[in-house]
C-alpha positions in Angstrom: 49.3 -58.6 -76.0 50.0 -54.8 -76.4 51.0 -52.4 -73.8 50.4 -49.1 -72.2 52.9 -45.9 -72.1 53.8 -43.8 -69.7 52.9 -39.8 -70.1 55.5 -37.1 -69.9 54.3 -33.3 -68.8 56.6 -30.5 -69.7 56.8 -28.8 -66.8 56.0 -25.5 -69.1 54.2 -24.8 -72.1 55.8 -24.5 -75.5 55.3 -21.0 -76.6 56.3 -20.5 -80.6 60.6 -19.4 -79.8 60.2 -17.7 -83.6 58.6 -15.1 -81.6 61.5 -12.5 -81.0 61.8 -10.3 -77.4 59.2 -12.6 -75.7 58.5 -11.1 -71.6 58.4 -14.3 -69.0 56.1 -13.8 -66.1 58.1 -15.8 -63.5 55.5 -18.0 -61.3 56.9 -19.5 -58.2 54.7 -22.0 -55.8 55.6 -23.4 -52.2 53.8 -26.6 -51.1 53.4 -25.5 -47.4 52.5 -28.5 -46.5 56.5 -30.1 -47.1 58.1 -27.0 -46.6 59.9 -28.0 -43.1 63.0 -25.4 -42.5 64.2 -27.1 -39.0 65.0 -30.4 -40.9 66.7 -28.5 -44.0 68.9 -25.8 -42.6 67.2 -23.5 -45.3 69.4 -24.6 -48.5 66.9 -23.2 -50.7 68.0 -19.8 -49.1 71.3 -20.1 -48.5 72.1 -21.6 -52.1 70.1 -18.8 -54.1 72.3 -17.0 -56.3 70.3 -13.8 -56.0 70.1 -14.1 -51.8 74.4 -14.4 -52.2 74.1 -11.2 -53.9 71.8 -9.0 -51.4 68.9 -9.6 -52.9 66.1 -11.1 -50.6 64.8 -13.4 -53.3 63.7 -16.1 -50.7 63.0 -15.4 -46.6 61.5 -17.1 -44.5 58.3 -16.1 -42.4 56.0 -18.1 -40.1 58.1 -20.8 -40.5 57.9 -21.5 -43.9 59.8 -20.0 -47.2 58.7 -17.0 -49.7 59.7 -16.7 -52.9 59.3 -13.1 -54.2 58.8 -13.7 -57.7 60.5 -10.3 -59.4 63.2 -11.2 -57.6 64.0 -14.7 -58.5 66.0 -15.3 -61.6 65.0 -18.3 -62.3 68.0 -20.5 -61.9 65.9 -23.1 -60.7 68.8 -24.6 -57.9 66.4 -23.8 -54.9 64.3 -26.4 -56.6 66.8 -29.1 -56.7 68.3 -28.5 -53.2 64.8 -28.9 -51.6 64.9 -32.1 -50.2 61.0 -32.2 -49.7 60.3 -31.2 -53.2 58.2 -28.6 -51.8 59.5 -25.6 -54.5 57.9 -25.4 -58.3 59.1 -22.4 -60.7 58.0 -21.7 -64.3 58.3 -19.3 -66.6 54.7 -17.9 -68.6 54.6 -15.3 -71.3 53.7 -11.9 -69.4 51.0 -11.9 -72.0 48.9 -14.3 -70.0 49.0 -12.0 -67.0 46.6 -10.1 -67.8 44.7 -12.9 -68.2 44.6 -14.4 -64.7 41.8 -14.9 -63.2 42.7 -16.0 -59.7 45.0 -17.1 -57.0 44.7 -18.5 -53.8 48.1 -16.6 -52.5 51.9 -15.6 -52.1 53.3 -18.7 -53.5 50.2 -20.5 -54.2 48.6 -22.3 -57.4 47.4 -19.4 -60.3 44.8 -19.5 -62.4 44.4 -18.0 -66.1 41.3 -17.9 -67.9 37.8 -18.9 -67.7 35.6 -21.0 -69.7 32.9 -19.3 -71.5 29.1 -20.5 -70.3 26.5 -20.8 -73.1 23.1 -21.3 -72.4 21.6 -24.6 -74.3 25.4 -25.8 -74.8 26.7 -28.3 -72.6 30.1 -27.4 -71.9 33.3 -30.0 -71.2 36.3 -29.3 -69.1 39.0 -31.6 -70.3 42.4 -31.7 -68.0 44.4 -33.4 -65.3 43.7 -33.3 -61.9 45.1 -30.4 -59.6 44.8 -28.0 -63.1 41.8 -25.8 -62.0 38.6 -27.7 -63.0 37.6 -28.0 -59.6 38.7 -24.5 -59.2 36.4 -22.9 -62.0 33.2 -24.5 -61.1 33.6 -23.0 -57.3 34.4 -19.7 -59.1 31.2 -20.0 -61.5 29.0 -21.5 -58.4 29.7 -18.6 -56.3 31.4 -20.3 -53.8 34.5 -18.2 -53.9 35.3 -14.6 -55.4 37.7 -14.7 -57.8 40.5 -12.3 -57.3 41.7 -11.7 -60.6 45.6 -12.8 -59.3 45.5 -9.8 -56.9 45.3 -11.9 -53.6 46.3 -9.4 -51.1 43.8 -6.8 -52.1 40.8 -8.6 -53.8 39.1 -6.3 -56.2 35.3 -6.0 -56.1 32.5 -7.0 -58.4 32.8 -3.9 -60.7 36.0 -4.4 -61.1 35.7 -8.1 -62.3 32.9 -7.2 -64.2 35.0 -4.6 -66.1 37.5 -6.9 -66.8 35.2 -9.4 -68.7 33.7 -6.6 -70.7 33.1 -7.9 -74.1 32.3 -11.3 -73.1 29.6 -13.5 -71.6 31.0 -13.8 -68.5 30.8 -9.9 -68.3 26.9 -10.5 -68.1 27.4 -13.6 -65.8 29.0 -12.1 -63.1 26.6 -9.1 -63.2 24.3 -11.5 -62.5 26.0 -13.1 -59.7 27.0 -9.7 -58.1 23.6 -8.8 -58.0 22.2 -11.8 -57.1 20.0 -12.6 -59.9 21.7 -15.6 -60.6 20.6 -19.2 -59.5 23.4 -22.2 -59.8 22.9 -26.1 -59.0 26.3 -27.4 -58.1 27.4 -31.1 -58.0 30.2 -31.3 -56.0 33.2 -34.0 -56.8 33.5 -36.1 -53.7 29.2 -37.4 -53.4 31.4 -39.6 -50.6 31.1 -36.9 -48.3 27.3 -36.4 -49.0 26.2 -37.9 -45.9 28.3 -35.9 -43.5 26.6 -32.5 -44.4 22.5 -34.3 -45.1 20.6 -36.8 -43.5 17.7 -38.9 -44.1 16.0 -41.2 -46.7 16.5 -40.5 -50.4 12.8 -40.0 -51.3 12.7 -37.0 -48.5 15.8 -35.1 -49.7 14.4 -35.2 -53.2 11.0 -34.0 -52.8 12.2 -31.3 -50.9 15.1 -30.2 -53.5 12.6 -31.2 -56.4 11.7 -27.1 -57.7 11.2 -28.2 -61.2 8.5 -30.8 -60.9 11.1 -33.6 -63.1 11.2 -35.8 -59.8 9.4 -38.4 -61.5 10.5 -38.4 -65.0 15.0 -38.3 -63.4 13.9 -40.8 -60.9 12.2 -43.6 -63.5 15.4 -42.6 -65.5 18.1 -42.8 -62.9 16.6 -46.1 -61.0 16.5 -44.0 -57.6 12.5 -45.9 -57.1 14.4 -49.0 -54.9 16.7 -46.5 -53.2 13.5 -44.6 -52.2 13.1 -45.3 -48.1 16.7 -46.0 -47.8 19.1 -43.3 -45.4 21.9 -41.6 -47.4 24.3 -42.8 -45.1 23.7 -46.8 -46.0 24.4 -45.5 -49.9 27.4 -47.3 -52.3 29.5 -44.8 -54.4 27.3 -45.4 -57.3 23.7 -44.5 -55.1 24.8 -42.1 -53.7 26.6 -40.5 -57.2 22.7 -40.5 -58.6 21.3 -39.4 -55.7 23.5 -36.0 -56.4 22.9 -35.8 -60.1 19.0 -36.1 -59.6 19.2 -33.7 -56.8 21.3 -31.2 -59.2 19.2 -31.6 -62.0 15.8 -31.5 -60.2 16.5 -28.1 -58.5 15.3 -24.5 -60.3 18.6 -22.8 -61.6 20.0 -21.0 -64.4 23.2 -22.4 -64.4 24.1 -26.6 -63.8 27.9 -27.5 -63.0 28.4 -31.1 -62.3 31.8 -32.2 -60.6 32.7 -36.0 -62.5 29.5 -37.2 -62.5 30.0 -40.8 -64.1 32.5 -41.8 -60.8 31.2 -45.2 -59.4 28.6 -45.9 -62.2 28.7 -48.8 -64.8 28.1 -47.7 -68.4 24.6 -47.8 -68.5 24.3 -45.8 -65.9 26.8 -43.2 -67.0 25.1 -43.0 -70.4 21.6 -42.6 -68.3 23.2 -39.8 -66.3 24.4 -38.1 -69.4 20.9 -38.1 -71.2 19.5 -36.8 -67.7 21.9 -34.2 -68.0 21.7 -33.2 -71.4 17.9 -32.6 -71.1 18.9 -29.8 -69.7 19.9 -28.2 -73.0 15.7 -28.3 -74.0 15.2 -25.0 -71.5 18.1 -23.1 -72.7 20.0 -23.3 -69.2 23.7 -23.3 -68.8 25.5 -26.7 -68.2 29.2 -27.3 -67.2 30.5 -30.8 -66.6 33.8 -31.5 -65.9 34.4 -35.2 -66.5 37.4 -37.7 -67.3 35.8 -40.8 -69.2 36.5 -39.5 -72.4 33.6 -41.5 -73.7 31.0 -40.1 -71.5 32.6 -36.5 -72.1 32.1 -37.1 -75.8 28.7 -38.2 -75.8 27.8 -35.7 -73.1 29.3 -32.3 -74.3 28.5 -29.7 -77.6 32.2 -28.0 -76.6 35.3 -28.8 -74.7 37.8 -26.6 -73.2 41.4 -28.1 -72.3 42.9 -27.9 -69.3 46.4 -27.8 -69.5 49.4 -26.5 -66.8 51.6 -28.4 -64.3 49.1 -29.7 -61.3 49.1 -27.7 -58.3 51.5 -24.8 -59.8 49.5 -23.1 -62.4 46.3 -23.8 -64.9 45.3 -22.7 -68.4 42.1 -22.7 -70.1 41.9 -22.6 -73.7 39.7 -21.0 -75.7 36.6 -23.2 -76.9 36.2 -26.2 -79.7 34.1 -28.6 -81.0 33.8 -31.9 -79.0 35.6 -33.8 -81.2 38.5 -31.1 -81.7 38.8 -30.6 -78.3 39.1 -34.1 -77.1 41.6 -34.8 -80.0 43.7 -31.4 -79.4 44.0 -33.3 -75.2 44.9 -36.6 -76.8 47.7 -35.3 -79.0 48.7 -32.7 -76.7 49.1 -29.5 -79.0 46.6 -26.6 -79.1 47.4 -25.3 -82.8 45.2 -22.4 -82.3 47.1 -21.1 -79.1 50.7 -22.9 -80.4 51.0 -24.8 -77.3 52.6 -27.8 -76.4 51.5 -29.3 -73.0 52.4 -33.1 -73.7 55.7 -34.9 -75.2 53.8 -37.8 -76.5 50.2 -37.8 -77.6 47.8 -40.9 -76.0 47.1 -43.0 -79.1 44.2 -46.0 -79.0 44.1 -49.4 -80.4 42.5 -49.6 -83.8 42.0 -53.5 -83.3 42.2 -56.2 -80.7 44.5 -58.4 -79.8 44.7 -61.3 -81.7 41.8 -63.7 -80.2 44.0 -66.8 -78.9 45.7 -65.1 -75.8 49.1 -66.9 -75.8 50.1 -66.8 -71.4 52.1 -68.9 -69.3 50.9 -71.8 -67.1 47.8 -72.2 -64.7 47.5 -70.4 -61.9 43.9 -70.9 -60.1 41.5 -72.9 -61.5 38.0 -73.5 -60.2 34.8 -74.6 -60.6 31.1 -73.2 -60.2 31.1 -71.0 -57.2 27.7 -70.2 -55.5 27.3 -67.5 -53.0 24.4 -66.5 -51.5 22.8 -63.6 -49.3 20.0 -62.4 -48.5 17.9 -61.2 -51.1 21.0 -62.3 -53.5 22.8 -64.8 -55.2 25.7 -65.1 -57.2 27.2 -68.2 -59.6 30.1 -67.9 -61.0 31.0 -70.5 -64.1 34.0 -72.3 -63.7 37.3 -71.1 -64.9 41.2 -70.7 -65.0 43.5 -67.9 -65.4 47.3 -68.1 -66.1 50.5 -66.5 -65.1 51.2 -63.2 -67.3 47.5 -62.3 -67.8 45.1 -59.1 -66.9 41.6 -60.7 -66.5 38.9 -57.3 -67.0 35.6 -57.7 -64.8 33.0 -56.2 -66.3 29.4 -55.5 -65.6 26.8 -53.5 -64.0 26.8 -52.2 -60.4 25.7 -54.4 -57.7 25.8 -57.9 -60.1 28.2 -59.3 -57.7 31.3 -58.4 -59.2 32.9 -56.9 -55.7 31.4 -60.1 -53.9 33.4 -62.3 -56.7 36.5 -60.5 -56.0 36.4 -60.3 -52.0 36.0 -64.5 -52.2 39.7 -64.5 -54.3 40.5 -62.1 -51.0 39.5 -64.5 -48.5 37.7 -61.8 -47.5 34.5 -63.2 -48.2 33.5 -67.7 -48.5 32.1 -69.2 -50.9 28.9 -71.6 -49.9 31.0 -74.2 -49.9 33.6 -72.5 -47.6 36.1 -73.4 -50.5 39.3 -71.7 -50.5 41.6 -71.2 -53.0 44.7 -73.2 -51.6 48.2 -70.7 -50.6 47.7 -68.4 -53.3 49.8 -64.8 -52.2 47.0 -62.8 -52.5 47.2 -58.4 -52.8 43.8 -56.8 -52.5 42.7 -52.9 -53.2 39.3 -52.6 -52.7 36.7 -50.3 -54.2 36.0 -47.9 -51.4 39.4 -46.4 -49.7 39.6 -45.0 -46.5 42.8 -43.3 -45.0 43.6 -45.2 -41.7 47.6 -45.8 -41.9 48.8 -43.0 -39.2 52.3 -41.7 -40.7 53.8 -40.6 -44.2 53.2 -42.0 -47.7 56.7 -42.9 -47.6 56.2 -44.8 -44.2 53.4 -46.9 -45.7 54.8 -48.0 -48.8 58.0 -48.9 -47.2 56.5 -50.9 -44.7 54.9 -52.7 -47.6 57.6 -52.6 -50.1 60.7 -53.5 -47.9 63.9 -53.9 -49.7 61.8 -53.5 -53.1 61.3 -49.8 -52.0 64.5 -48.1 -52.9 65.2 -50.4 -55.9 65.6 -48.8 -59.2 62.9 -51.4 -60.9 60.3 -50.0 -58.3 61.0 -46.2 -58.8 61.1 -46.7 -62.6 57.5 -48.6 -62.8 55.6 -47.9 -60.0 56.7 -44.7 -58.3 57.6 -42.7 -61.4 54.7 -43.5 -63.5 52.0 -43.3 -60.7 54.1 -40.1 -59.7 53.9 -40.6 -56.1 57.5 -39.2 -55.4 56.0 -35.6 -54.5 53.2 -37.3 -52.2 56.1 -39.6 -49.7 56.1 -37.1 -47.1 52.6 -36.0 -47.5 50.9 -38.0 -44.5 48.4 -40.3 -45.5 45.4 -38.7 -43.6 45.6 -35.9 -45.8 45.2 -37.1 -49.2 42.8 -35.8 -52.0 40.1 -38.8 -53.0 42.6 -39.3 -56.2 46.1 -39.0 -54.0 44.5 -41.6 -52.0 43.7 -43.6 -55.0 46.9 -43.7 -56.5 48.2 -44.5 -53.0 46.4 -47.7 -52.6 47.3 -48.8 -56.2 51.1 -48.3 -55.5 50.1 -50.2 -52.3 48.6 -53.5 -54.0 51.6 -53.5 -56.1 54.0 -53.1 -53.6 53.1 -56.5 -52.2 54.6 -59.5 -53.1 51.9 -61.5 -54.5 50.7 -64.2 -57.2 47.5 -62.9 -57.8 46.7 -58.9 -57.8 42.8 -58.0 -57.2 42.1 -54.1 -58.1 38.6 -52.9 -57.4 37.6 -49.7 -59.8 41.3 -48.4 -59.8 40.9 -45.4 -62.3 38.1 -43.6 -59.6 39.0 -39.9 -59.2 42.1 -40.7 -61.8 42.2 -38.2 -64.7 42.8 -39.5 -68.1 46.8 -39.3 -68.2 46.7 -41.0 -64.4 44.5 -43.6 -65.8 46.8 -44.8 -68.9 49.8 -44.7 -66.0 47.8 -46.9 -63.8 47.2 -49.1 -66.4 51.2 -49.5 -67.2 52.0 -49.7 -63.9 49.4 -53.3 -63.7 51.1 -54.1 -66.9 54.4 -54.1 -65.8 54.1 -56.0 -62.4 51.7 -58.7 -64.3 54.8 -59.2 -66.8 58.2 -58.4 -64.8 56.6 -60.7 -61.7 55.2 -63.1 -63.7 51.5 -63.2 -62.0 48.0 -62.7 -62.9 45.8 -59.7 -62.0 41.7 -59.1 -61.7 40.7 -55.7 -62.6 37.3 -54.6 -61.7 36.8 -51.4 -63.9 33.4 -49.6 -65.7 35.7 -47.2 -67.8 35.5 -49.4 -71.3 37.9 -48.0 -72.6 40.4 -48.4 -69.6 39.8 -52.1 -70.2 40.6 -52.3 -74.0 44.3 -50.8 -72.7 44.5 -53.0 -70.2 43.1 -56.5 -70.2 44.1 -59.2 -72.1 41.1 -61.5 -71.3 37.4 -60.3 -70.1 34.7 -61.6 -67.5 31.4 -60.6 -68.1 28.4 -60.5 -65.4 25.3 -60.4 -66.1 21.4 -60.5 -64.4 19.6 -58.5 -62.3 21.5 -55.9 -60.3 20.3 -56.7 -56.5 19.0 -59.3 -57.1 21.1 -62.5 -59.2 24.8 -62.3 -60.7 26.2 -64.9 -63.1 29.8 -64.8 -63.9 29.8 -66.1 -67.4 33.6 -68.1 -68.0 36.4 -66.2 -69.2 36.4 -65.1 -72.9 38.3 -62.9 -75.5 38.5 -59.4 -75.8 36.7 -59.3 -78.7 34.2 -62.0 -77.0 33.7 -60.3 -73.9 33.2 -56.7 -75.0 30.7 -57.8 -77.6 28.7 -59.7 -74.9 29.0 -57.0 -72.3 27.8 -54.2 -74.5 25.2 -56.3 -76.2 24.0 -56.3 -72.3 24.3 -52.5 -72.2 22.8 -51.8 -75.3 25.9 -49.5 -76.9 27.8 -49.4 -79.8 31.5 -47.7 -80.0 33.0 -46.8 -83.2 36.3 -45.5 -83.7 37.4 -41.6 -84.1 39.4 -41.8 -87.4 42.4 -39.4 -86.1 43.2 -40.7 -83.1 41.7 -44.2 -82.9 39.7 -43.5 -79.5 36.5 -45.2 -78.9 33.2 -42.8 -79.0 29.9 -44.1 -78.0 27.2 -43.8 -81.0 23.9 -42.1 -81.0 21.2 -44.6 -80.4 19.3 -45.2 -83.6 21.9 -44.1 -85.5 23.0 -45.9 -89.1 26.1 -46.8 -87.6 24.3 -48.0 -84.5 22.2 -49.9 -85.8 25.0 -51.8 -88.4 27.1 -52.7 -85.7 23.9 -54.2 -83.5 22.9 -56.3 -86.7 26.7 -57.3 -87.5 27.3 -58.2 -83.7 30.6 -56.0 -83.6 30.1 -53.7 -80.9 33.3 -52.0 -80.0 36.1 -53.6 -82.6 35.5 -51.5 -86.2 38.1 -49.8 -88.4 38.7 -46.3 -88.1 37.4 -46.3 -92.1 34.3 -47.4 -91.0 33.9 -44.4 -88.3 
């Protein structure tokens, strides 16, 4: 058994202290959203040292706080008397101020850099979530006008052109400002697709189809069976390939796709990632800001890291190599820049675990399960897990493996009607919606109880899912990945013998995604119980799972749930299925998908070992 590790941000980067007389540009943000002056007499005000000596460092207007930023000294006590955690100040070399390229206002998240487009490169953007990916594709799609930090008088486009002079972007935004600039944009949430279009599949597409590749994406994508079907009857997963065929298909210089590979199993992710990557033959621009690292590997020519604190300030560094730039996110340190974003770099597993998975006794056994709908059938082979164990479901979208899962529930019977005796089951399902009327805090406590203010739940389920700033947030208002992390804390929270997660890392960024994974770890073990994870990221599974089930057959039409196997086992079946290899980067041990055809392809696929090699053989 091996574990996960939790992640530690500095909360600023690590600038080179050799360098003598360094300015600080003081940068000061205000969630308004938990600012709440009635209920905290203002102690961020009336505890500044600089208000105490005359200077208005912090007032308050429209009921809310403002920080003026020459002001503040920095002391950083208005931060820890906020009882809302609603204050974040850091200090950033003055150096980078000349390099900002946007921010949304007094007080509000700023922005440095831009990423460099290239035509016929495909172009990563590696970071956390609330860092400014998001942000940048808007900017380069024309949605918003950047404002080069200068919110309360916005320059205009010869201004902003100026101050890219020298660069590509100089030439970019001369294009936008004149309008000779077409851009396909893939937003992030394809959830809310249906809400701004109607109608059947096949309609949209013709009508978005400006390049004549309907065809050729379609066959490629698997959209033929989706053809007569409204968008608002879609799974995650349809409705994610819907959007990448209607990017791709439409005329454009420039292509910015927004997580693309959310909701897909791997073969579907790699097929999105060749659609995309065709791109590159007519020398158009392509952006693609993604968080399997896999599929950002084998999709992208560059990479530029995202690094900051979430929802205060972002960074861009300059561009690398795909491999350089995934490996300079893994370990944390850009050496080029000299910055250190990350205490401890993410390192990967070289080799399994050992193949005889030592657990405690039996908690469910069954035998063969049949389940049948119409148009469908599923058979799961019989099987038993045991107390201490994470059980990995893998498999291709619509095999049966949320059907499988939902009979554990209760939620859905068996032919037989079968139940699986008093089993304390906890349930997060694959699609969440944000019903619970109230605070974060509200919800978790109801769920929690006693557990909530416990030291063991703070330490390894609020801390490393880092939920603390989202308790008074209400629920309602939750990004797609707050909510995530929300219902996972949820599921946890619950007193239970068996834990069922459906596709918890969705809209989690890489760092989120090794915490959620120790978080599972550490209820499994401290509560001695069992967990079913439902998961397409592969190599999310190889932290997490100790044992594997594998579904295979036809997606729509027949599932079988093949028994419970090893690690080793089970990732060799499942990617034998998917027809993909992984070797292992020799630096940092993380899995990379390899080229079809290629030697090392094709040694694995005759030697039957198609994730587990060592790094010597990378």
């Amino acid at each position: 058994m091996y574990h996960t590790f939790e992640v530690h941000i500095y909360n600023l980067p690590k600038y080179d202290h050799s360098v003598v007389g360094l300015i600080m540009t003081r940068v000061a943000v205000l969630d308004a959203d938990k600012c709440r002056p009635k209920r905290c007499d203002t102690v961020c005000r009336r505890f500044c040292p600089m208000v105490r000596s005359h200077k208005e460092a912090i007032r308050f207007e429209h009921g809310r706080a403002v920080i003026v930023e020459n002001l503040c000294s920095g002391c950083g006590i208005c931060i820890k008397k906020c009882p809302f955690n609603a204050i974040s100040i850091v200090n950033l070399p003055d150096e980078l101020e000349v390099e900002c390229s946007h921010r949304f206002g007094q007080n509000a998240f700023k922005f440095y850099r831009l990423p460099t487009p290239s035509p016929s490169v495909v172009l990563g953007l590696l970071g956390q979530n609330g860092i400014g990916k998001t942000t940048t594709l808007k900017i380069l799609s024309g949605d918003f006008k950047l404002n080069l930090g200068n919110y309360e008088d916005p320059p205009g486009w010869d201004e902003i052109i100026r101050h890219f002079r020298g660069s590509t972007l100089q030439d970019y935004f001369r294009k936008m400002s004149e309008g000779e600039l077409e851009v396909s944009y893939k937003p992030q949430y394809v959830d809310k697709i249906p809400k701004v279009a109607s109608g059947e599949v096949g309609e949209l597409l013709e009508r978005v189809d400006e390049r004549g590749k309907l065809d050729e994406i379609a066959g490629q994508l698997e959209l033929q069976q989706l053809w007569n079907r409204p968008l608002e009857v879609l799974s995650g997963g349809e409705l994610q390939r819907v959007a990448v065929a209607a990017t791709i298909c439409r005329e454009a210089d420039v292509y910015l796709l927004d997580e693309p590979s959310s909701y897909l199993d791997v073969k579907q992710r790699l097929e999105v990632a060749r659609a995309i990557r065709s791109l590159k033959k007519d020398e158009k621009i392509v952006i693609v800001a993604e968080h399997d690292l896999a599929i950002i590997d084998y999709l992208s020519d560059q990479i530029c890291v995202f690094y900051g604190e979430p929802g205060v300030y972002g960074i861009v560094s300059h561009v690398h190599g795909v491999r350089t730039g995934i490996n300079i996110y893994l370990q944390g340190y850009i050496r080029d820049e000299n910055v250190r974003f990350r205490k401890e770099a993410i390192v990967f597993h070289e080799k399994p675990p050992t193949e005889s998975f030592v657990a405690g006794e039996t908690l469910l056994k069954w035998k063969q399960i049949k389940k049948k709908f119409e148009g469908f059938k599923l058979v799961v082979h019989p099987g038993e897990i045991k107390r201490g164990e994470i059980i990995g479901i893998l498999g291709p979208n619509g095999i049966g493996k949320t059907t499988f899962v939902k009979i554990l529930a209760g939620i859905e019977k068996a032919d037989d009607e079968k139940e699986f005796g008093d089993l304390e089951v906890s349930y997060k399902p694959q699609y969440i919606s944000a019903e619970f009327e109230g605070t974060v805090q509200e919800l978790l406590r109801n769920i929690a109880k006693e557990d909530f203010i416990s030291s063991w739940y703070k330490t390894e389920i609020r801390r490393p899912l880092k939920i603390n700033t989202l308790l008074d947030r209400n629920v309602i208002e939750l990004s797609a990945g707050e909510l995530q992390k929300i219902a996972i804390a949820a599921c946890l929270s619950r007193k239970a013998e068996l834990y069922l997660l459906d596709e918890p890392s969705a809209y989690l960024d890489v760092e989120e995604r090794v915490n959620m994974a120790r978080a599972i770890r550490r209820v499994v073990e401290t509560r001695n119980v069992t967990a079913f994870v439902v998961e397409h990221d592969v190599v999310v599974q190889d932290f997490l799972a100790d044992r594997l089930m594998v579904f295979t057959g036809k997606p729509g039409v027949e599932g079988v749930a093949r028994p419970i196997m090893s690690l080793r086992d089970g990732m060799n079946v499942f990617l034998k299925e998917m027809e993909v290899t992984f070797r292992r980067e020799p630096t940092t041990k993380r899995p990379r998908v390899n080229k079809e055809g290629s030697k090392l392809d094709k040694l694995q696929k005759k030697t039957r070992e198609y994730y587990y090699v060592s790094s010597s053989k990378s």
